[in-house]
C-alpha positions as CSV (number, residue, x, y, z in Angstrom):
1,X,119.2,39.9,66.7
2,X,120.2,38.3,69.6
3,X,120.8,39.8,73.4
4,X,119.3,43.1,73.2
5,X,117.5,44.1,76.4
6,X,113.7,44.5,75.6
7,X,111.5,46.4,78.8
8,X,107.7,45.2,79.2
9,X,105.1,48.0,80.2
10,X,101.6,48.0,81.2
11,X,100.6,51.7,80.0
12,X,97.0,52.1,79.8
13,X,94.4,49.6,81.7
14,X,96.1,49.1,84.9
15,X,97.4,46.0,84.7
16,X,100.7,44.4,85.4
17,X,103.4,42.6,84.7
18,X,106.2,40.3,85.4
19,X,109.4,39.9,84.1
20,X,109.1,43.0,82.7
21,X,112.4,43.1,81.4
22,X,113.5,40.5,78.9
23,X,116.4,39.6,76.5
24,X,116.2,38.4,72.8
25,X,117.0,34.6,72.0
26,X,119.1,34.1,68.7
27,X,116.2,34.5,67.0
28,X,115.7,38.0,68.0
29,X,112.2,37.3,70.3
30,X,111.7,38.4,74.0
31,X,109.1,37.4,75.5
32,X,107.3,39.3,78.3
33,X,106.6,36.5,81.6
34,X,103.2,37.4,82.1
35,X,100.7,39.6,82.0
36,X,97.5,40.7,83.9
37,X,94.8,42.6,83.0
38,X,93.6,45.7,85.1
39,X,90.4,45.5,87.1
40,X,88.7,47.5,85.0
41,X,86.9,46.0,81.9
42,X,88.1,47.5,78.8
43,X,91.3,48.0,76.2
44,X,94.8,47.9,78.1
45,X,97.8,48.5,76.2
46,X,101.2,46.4,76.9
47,X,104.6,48.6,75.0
48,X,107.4,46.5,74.4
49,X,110.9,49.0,74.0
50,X,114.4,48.6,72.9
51,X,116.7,51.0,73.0
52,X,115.5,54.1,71.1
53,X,113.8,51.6,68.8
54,X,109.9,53.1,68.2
55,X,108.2,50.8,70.8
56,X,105.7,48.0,70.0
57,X,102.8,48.2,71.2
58,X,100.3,45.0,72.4
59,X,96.7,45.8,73.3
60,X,94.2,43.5,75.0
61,X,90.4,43.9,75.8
62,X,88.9,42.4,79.2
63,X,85.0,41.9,80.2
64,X,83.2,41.9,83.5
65,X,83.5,38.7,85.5
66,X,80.7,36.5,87.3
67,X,78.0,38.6,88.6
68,X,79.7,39.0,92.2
69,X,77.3,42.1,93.8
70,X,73.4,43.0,93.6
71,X,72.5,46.6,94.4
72,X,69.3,49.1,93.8
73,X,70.0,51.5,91.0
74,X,66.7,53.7,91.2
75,X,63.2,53.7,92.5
76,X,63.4,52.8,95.7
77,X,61.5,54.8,98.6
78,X,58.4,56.0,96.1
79,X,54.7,56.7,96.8
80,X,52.1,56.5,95.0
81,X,48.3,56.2,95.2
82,X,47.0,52.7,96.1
83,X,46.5,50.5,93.1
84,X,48.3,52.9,90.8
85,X,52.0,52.3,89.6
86,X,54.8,54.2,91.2
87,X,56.6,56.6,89.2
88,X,60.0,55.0,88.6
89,X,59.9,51.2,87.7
90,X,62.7,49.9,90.3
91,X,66.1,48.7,88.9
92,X,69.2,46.8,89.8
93,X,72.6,46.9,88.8
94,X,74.9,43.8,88.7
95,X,78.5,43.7,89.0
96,X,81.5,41.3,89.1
97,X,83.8,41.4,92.2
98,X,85.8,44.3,90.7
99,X,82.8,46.5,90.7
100,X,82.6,46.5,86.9
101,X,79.1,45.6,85.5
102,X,77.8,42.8,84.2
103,X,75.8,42.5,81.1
104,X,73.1,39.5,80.1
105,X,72.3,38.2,84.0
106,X,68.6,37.2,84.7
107,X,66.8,39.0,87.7
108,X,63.6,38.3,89.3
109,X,61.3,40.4,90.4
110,X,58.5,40.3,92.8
111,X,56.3,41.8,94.8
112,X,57.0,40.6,98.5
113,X,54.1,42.5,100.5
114,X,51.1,44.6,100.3
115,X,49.6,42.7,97.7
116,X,49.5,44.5,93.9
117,X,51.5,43.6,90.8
118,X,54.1,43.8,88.7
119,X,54.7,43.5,84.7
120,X,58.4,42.3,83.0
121,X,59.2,40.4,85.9
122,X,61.8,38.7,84.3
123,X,64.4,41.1,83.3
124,X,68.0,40.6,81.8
125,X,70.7,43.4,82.8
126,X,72.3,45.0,79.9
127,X,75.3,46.8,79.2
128,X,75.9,48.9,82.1
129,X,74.6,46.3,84.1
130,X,71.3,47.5,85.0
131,X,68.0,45.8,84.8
132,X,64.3,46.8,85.4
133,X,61.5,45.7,86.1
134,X,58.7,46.7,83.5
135,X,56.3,48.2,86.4
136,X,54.8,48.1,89.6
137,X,51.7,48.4,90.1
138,X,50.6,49.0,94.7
139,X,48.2,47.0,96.9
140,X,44.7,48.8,96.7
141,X,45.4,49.7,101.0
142,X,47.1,52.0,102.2
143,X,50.5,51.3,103.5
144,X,53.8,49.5,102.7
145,X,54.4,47.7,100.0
146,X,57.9,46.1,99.2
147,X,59.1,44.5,95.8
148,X,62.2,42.0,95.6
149,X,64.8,41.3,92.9
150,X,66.5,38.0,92.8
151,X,70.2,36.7,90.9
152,X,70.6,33.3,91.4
153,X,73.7,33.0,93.9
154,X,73.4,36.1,95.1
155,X,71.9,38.2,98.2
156,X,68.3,39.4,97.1
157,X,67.6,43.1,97.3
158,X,64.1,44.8,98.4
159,X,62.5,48.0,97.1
160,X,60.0,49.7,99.8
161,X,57.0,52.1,99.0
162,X,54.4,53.8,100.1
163,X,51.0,53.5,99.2
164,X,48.8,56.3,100.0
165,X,44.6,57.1,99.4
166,X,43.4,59.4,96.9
167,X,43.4,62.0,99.9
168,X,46.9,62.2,100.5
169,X,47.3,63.5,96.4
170,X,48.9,66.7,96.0
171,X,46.2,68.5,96.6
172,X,46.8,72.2,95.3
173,X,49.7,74.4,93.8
174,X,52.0,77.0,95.9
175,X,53.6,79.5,93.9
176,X,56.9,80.2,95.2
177,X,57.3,83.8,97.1
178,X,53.6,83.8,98.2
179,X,52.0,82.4,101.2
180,X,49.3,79.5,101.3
181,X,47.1,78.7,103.9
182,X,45.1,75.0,104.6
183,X,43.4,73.4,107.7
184,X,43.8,69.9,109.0
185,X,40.8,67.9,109.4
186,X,39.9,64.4,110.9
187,X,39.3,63.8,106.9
188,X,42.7,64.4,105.6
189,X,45.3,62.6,104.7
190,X,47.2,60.9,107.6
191,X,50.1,59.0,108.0
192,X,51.0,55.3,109.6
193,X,51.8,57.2,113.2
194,X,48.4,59.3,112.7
195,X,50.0,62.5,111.6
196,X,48.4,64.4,108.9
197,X,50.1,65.8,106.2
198,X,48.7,67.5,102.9
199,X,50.7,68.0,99.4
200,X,51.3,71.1,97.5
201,X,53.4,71.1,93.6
202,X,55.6,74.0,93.8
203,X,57.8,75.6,91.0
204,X,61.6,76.5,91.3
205,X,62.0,79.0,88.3
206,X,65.7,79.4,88.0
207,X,68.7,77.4,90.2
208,X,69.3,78.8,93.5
209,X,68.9,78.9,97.7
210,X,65.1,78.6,98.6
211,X,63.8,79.1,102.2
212,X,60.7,76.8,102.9
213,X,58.8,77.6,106.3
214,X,55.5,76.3,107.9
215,X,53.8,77.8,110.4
216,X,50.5,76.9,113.3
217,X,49.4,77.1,116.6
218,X,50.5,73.2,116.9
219,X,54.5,71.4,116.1
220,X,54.7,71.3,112.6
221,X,56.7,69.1,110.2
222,X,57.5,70.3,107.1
223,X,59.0,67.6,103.7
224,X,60.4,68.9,100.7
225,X,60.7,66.0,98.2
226,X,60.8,65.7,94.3
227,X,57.7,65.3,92.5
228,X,58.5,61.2,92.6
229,X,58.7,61.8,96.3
230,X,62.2,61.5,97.0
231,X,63.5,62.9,100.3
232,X,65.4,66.4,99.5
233,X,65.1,67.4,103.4
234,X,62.8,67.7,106.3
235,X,62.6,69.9,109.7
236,X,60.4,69.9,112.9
237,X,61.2,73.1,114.6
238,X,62.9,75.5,112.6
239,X,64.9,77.2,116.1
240,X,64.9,75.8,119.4
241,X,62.8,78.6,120.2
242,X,59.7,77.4,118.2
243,X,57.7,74.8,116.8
244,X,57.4,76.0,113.4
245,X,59.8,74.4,110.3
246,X,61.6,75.4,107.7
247,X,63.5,74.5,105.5
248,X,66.8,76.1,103.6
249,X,67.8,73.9,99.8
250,X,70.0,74.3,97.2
251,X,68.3,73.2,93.8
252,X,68.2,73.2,90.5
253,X,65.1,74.6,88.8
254,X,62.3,72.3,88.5
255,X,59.7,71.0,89.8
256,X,59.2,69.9,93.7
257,X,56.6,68.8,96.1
258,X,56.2,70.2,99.1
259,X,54.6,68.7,102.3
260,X,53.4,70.4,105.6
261,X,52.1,68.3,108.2
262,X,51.8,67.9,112.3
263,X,54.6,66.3,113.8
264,X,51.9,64.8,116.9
265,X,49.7,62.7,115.7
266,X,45.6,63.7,115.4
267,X,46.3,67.4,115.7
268,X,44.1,69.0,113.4
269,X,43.9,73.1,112.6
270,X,45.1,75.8,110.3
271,X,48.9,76.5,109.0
272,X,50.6,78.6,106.5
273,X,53.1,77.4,104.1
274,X,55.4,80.1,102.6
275,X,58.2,80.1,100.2
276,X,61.0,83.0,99.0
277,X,64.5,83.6,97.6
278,X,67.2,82.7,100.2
279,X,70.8,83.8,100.7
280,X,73.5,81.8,98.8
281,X,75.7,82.1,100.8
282,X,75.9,79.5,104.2
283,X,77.1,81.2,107.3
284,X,77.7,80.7,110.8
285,X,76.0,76.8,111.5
286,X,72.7,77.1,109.6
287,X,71.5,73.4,108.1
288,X,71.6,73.8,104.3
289,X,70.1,70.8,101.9
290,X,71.3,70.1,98.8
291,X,70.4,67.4,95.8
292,X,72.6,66.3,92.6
293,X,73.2,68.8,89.6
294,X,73.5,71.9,91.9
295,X,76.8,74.6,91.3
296,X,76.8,77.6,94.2
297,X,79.0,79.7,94.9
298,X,80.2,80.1,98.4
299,X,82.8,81.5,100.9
300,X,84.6,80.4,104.0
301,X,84.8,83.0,106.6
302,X,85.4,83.7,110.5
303,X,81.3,83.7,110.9
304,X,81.2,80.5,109.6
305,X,81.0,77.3,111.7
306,X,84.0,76.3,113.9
307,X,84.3,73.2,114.3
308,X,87.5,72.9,116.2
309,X,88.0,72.1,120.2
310,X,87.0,74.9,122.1
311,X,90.5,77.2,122.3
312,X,91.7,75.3,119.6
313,X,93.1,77.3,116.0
314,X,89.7,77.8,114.3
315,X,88.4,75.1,111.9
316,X,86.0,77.3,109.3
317,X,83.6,74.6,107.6
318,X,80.7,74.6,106.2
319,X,78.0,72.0,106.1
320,X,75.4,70.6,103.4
321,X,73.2,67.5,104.0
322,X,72.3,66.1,100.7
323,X,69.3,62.8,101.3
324,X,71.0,59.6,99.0
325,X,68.9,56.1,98.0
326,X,70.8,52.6,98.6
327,X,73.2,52.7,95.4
328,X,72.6,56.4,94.3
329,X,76.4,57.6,93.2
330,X,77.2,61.1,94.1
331,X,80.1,63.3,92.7
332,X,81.4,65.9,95.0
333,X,84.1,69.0,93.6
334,X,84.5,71.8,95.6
335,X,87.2,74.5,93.5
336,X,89.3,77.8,94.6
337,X,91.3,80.4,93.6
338,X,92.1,81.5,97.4
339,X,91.9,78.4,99.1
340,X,93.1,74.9,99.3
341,X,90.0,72.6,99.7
342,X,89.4,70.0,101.6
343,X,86.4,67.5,101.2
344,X,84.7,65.4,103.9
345,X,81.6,63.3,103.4
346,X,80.3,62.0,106.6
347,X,77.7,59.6,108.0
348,X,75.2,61.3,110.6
349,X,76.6,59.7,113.5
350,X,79.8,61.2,113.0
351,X,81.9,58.3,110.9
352,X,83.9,59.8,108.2
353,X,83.2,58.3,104.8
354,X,85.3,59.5,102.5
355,X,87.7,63.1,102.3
356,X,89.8,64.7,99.9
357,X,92.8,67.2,99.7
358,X,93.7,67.4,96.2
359,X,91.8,66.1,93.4
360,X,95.0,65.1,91.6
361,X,98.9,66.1,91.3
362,X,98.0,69.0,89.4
363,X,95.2,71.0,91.5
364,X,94.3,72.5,94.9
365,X,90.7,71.4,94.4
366,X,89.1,68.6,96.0
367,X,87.1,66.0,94.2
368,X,85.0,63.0,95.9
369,X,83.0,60.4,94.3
370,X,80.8,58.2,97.3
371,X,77.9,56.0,96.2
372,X,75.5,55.4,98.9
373,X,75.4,52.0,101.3
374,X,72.2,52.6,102.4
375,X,69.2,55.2,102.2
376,X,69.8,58.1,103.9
377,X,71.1,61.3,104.9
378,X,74.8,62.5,104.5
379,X,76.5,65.4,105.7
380,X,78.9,67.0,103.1
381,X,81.6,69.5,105.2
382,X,83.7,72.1,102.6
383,X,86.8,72.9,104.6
384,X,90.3,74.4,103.9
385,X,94.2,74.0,104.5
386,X,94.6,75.3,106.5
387,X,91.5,75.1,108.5
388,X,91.8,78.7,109.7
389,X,91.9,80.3,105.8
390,X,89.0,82.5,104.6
391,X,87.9,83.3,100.7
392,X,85.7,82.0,98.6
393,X,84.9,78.5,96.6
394,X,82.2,76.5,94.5
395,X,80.6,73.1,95.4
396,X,79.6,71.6,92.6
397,X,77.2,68.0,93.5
398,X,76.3,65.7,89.7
């Protein structure tokens, strides 16, 4: 049938088309003038529909491109003892120019300094795009060691860690709600800047707010990391007022290490590490850290931090630093009932990364997906909208 109007639509992949709307020749075929496949890799669907006619549909399946971007996936930033192998092996993820990844490209890996060693050095990415190396093993000295990985074409990418002596292994257990005491000594385990610092496993039994505090007669600095040694979050002086630290996080249960240490360099004498249960809840301006698979419930009131201008309406916020590695992906959903949310991610110098008002068409809540440039911290602000509203929300960080 000839010269019935046939409309082209591109309704599940993202793609597009053109000349969209067509009409039948005298042999009853319209053809669609092109069309282009979404970004993503996967099925897109073309429908074809005439009138009330039930619509035809076309379906087409797209793969990644030419490897286009290199990036760290995990293990960067370890320690381990010298001349043993770091926790995590180190891997890289490949992707094309539309950030999908790329399957079956060689990588190289090698170690660039402190000497040691490495097994499956030639690795091939696989589906997600991800490749490994098989492990790596650090220098027998103490000190830096860094590991690249190589695509042909592309900028190589570099994996630091620590190597530390037997003397800087976790040395003892803290149970948490107790109190544990320990003396620096000239033997002890000391850093590149000649701070000492020992290393206590510590338990968290069920998911929650933990207060971590450290305390002397000289400026402490007190680390809480995973047991892989991972930053989760650090403090010098816990109030302006003092040199002792502590620290407030948000975790999951599990196990974590926890790190007292001088924050001058060759100071050596006693300190007490102490743990307990801390308040959900973050008020006024207090510095909360937070890591992946963490729900809490919280609230946004007047004693919370205002971050507006001075005379300004009131801007209730509150904040949560969460510690990211180069290419760690982070999803952010903060929910109400009482409020309308509003998400900001921000870099420590102030540079707004990413922010969100509504999750989608449907919701109030606020949803925000970031993976990380660079290793380091990130400051995660809960807001509302209007900023001046009070009631209660959850944060949710996977």
């Amino acid at each position: 049938m000839g010269g019935a109007v046939v409309t082209f639509t591109a309704s599940s992949g993202g793609g597009s088309v053109s000349g969209g709307t067509a009409t039948t020749d005298g042999s009853g075929v319209a053809t669609v003038g092109s069309w282009t496949l979404g970004s993503a890799a996967g099925e897109n669907v073309l429908s074809a529909n005439a009138g009330s006619l039930p619509a035809v549909v076309f379906t087409a399946t797209s793969g990644a491109g030419a490897a286009a971007s290199l990036a760290r996936n995990a293990g960067d930033n370890q320690a381990a003892v010298s001349g043993s192998a770091v926790p995590i092996p180190p891997s890289v993820v490949v992707r094309d120019s539309n950030g999908n990844p790329k399957s079956g490209v060689a990588v190289i890996f090698a170690v660039a300094t402190g000497g040691g060693s490495i097994t499956g050095a030639a690795s091939v990415s696989n589906a997600s795009g991800i490749a490994s190396v098989g492990s790596w093993t650090l220098g027998n000295s103490a000190g830096e060691n860094t590991l690249s990985a190589t695509v042909a074409g592309l900028p190589p990418v570099t994996f630091t860690a620590q190597a530390i002596s037997n003397l800087c292994m976790a040395s003892a257990a803290h149970t948490l709600g107790t109190s544990t005491n320990g003396t620096f000594s000239a033997g002890d385990c000391q850093l590149s800047d000649g701070s000492f610092v020992d290393f206590y496993t510590t338990s968290v039994p069920q998911a929650g707010a933990y207060f971590f505090r450290q305390t002397a007669a000289f400026d402490t600095y007190l680390l809480l990391a995973m047991p892989d040694g991972t930053t989760i979050g650090e403090n010098d002086d816990e109030n302006q007022a003092g040199t002792n630290s502590g620290i407030k996080a948000i975790l999951p249960a599990g196990d974590y290490l926890l790190a007292p240490g001088t924050f001058d360099p060759g100071v050596t004498g006693n300190y007490t590490i102490s743990s307990s249960v801390a308040p959900a809840d973050v008020t006024g301006c207090e510095l909360v850290f937070v890591v992946r698979n963490i729900t809490t419930a919280q609230s946004l009131g007047s004693g919370d931090c205002n971050i507006a201008n001075s005379g300004a309406t009131p801007v209730y916020s509150d904040a949560y630093f969460i510690f990211l590695d180069a290419g760690t992906s982070v999803t952010i959903n903060m929910a109400s009932a009482a409020l309308d949310s509003f998400l900001q991610l921000v870099r420590l110098d102030g540079t707004v990364l990413a922010e969100n008002d509504n999750a989608d068409a449907t919701t109030k809540n606020s949803r925000i997906t970031f993976t990380a440039p660079q290793a380091n911290y990130y400051a995660i602000f809960t807001r509302a909208v209007p900023g001046s509203s009070v009631g209660g929300y959850s944060l949710t960080i996977q």
